[in-house]
KOLTITI-931948 format. One line per field, with one value per residue (C-alpha): residue in one letter; z, x, y negated. Coordinates in steps of 0.02 Angstrom, whole numbers, always signed. Example, Ala and Ser with C-alpha at 12.3 -4.5 7.8 and 13.67 -1.06 7.14 Angstrom:
2
res <- (a | s) .
zz <- (+390 | +357) .
xx <- (+615 | +684) .
yy <- (+225 | +53) .
***
This chain:
269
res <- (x | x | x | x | x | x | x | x | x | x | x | x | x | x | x | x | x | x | x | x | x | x | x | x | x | x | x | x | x | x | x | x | x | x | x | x | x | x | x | x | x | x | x | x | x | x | x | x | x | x | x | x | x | x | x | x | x | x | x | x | x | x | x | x | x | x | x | x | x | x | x | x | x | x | x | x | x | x | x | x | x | x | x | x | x | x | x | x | x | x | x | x | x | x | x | x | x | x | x | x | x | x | x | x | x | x | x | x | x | x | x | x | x | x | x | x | x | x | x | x | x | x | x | x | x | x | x | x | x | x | x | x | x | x | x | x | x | x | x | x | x | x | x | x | x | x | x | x | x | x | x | x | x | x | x | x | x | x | x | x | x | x | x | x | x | x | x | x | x | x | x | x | x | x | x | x | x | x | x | x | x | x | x | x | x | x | x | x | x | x | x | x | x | x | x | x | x | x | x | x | x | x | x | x | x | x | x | x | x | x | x | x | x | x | x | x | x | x | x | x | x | x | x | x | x | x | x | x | x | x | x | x | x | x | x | x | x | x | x | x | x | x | x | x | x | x | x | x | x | x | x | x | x | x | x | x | x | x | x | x | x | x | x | x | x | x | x | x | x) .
zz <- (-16 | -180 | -320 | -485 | -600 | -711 | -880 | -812 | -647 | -506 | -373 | -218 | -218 | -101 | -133 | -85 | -102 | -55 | -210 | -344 | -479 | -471 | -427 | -417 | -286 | -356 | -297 | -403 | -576 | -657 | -593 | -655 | -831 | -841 | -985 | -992 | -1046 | -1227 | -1309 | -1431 | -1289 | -1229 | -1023 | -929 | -898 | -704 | -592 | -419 | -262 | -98 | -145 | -231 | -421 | -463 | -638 | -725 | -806 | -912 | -870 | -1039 | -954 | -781 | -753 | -575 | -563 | -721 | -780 | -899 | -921 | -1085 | -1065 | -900 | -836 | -655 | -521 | -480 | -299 | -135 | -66 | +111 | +235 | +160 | +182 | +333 | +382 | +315 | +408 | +551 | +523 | +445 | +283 | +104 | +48 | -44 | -238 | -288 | -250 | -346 | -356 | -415 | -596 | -597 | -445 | -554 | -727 | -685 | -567 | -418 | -264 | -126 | +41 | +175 | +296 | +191 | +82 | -62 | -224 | -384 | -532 | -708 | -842 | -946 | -870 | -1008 | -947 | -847 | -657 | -478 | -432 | -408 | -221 | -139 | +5 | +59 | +207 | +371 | +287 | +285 | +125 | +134 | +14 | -74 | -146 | -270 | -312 | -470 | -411 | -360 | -187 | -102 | +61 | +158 | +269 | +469 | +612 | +762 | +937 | +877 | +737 | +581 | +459 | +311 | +314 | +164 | +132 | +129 | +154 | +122 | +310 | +443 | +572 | +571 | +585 | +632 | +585 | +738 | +731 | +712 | +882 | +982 | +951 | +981 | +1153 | +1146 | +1239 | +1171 | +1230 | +1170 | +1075 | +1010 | +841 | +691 | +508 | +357 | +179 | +0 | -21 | +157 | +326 | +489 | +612 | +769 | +799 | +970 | +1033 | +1063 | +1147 | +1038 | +1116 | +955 | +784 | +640 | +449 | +360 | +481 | +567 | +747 | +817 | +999 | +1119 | +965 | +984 | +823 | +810 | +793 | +684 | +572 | +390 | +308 | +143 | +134 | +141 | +28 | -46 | +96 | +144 | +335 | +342 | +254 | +298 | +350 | +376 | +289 | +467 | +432 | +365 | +400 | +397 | +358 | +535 | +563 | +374 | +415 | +595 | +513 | +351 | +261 | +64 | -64 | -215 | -348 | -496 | -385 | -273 | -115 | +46 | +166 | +355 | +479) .
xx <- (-616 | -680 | -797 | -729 | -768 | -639 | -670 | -859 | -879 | -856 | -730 | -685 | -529 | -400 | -325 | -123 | -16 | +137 | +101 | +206 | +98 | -90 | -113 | -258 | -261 | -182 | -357 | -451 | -375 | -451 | -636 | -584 | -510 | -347 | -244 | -62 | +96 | +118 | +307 | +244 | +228 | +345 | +293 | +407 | +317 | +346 | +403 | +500 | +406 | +493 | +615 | +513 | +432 | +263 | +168 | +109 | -62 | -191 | -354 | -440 | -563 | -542 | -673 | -660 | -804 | -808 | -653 | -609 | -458 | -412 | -285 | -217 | -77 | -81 | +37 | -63 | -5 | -68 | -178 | -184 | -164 | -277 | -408 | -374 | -386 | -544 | -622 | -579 | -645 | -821 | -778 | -785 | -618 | -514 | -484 | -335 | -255 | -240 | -65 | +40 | +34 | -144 | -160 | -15 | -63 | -243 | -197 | -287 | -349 | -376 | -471 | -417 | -524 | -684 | -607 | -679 | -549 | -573 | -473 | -465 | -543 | -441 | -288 | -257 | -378 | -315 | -358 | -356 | -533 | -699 | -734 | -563 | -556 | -390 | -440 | -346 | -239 | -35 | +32 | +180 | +300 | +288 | +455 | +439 | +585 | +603 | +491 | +341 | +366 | +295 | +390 | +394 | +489 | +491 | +547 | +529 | +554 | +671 | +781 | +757 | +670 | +564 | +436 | +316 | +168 | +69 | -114 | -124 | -31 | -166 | -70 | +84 | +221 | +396 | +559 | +640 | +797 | +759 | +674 | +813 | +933 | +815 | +808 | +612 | +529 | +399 | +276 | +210 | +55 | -42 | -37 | +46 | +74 | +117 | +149 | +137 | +287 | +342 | +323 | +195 | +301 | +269 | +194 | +239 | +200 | +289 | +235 | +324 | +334 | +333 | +299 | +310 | +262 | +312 | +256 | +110 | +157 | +76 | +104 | +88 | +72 | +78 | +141 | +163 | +344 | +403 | +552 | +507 | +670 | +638 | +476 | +591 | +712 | +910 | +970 | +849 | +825 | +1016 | +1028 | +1032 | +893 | +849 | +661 | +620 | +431 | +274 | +120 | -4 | -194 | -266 | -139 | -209 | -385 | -365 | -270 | -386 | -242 | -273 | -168 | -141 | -43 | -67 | +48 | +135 | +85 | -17 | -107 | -146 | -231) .
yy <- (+125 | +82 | +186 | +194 | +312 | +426 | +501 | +464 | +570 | +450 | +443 | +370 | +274 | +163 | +13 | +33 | -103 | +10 | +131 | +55 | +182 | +245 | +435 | +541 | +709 | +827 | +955 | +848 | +857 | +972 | +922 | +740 | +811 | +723 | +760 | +820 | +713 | +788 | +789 | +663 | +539 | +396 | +424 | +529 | +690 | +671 | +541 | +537 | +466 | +485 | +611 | +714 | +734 | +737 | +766 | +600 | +653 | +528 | +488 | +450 | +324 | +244 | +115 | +15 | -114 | -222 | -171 | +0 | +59 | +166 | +300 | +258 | +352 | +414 | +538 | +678 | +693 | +815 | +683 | +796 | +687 | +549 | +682 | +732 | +550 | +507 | +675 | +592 | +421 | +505 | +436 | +499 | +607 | +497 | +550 | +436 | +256 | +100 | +68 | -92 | -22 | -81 | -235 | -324 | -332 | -375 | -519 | -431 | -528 | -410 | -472 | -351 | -415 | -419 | -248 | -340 | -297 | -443 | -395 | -500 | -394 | -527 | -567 | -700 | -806 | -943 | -1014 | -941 | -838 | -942 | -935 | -904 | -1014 | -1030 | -1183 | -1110 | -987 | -995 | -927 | -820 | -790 | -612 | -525 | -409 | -266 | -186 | -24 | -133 | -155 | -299 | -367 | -527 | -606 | -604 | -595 | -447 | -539 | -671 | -528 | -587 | -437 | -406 | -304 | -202 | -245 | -83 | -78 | +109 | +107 | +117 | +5 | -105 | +38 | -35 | +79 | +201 | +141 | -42 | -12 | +71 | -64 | -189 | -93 | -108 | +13 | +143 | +267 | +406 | +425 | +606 | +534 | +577 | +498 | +564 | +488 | +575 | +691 | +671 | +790 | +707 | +615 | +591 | +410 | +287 | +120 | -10 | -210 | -333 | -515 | -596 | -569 | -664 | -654 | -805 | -977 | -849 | -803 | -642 | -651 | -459 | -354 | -152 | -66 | +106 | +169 | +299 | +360 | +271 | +356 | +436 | +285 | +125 | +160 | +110 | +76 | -73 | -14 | -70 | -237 | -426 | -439 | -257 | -205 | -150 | -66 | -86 | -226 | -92 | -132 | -161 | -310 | -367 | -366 | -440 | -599 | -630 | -548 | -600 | -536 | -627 | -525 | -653 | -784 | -664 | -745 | -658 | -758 | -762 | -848) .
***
């Protein structure tokens, strides 16, 4: 997590590469003072994220590190399970996510293992980041669909797949049903995930031989196992190759995981 500070009151915010827009909880928006969509205005008043819609409200000053953002829309979403998360792992409650509305225009770099964010307060400026070493990294190949979704491609023991790039997943999270006909075996776990708009599902494990992103081979590799319909959407858990689940954050930060949004690339060691 990051501190930022909206309309001048500061918050504590996560960087998710699987959020295609900003949002702020929805608990916290009158505290921050976000203002409504007016009928004057050219933003749709709400917007649909996993099935569901949510009000789009503006934060009259969002101001992450160096860089201050005038009259930035955001989703004002029911941050719950973030919250509950962070209880857990004794750290602050989160107040909103950095979405791909924001990491994309500013040319973000985001260092997953060091959770260090850079952004360009002038994107217009040209050249990579002074500092970013890319010696002993592999770069891999980002696609990026028309909702801001980033995936790359893989393969799950041998079966070629894509998989998201999410980092607001807390561990590589591979799709139910891409699992059973695989015929890789699972075990339970007590866990459970959830995802904004969605109901907790019931997480298990499974051992897979051999994963690959891109030319990086991650061999004995438990992911968690869950149903990711209603998250992956249009049908992609079903095409050639199927999007078969998420690389979730602790996979990221074990491999050096760097993502560059400027050049659409994310590298591993």
């Amino acid at each position: 997590m990051l501190r930022a500070f909206i309309n001048g009151k500061p918050a504590w915010l996560t960087v998710d590469s699987g959020a295609p827009v900003s949002a702020i909880a929805l608990n916290r928006r009158q505290y921050f003072k976000l203002k409504p969509i007016t009928s004057e205005s050219s933003l749709p008043a709400r917007v649909q994220i996993n099935g569901a819609f949510n009000n789009v409200a503006i934060a009259r000053e969002l101001r992450i590190g160096g860089l201050t953002l005038v009259d930035e829309p955001v989703v004002t979403v029911d941050l719950g399970g973030s919250a509950r998360a962070a209880r857990m792992a004794h750290e602050p409650q989160i107040d909103g996510i950095i979405g791909a509305d924001i990491l994309f225009p500013t040319q973000a770099v985001l260092d997953c293992e060091k959770q260090l964010l850079i952004l360009k307060t002038d994107p217009n400026v040209l050249g990579s980041f002074p500092g970013f070493n890319r010696r002993g990294l592999r770069a891999v190949p980002i696609q990026v669909s028309d909702g801001y979704n980033l995936y790359v491609n893989g393969s799950v023991n041998g079966k070629a797949a894509k998989l998201m790039v999410d980092t607001g997943s807390f561990t590589t999270l591979l799709h139910r049903s891409f699992v059973r006909r695989m015929r890789i075996a699972t075990r339970e776990t007590p866990y459970s995930s959830s995802a904004v708009n969605l109901k907790e599902r019931g997480v298990r494990v499974a051992n897979i031989r051999k994963l690959t992103v891109g030319s990086v081979n991650i061999m004995g590799k438990d992911v968690g196992v869950i149903d990711l319909e209603g998250l992956i959407h249009d049908g992609l858990l079903e095409g050639s190759p199927p999007v078969a689940g998420l690389l979730g954050a602790e996979t990221l930060r074990r491999h050096h995981g760097i993502i560059d949004f400027g050049t659409r690339t994310l590298y591993l060691r």
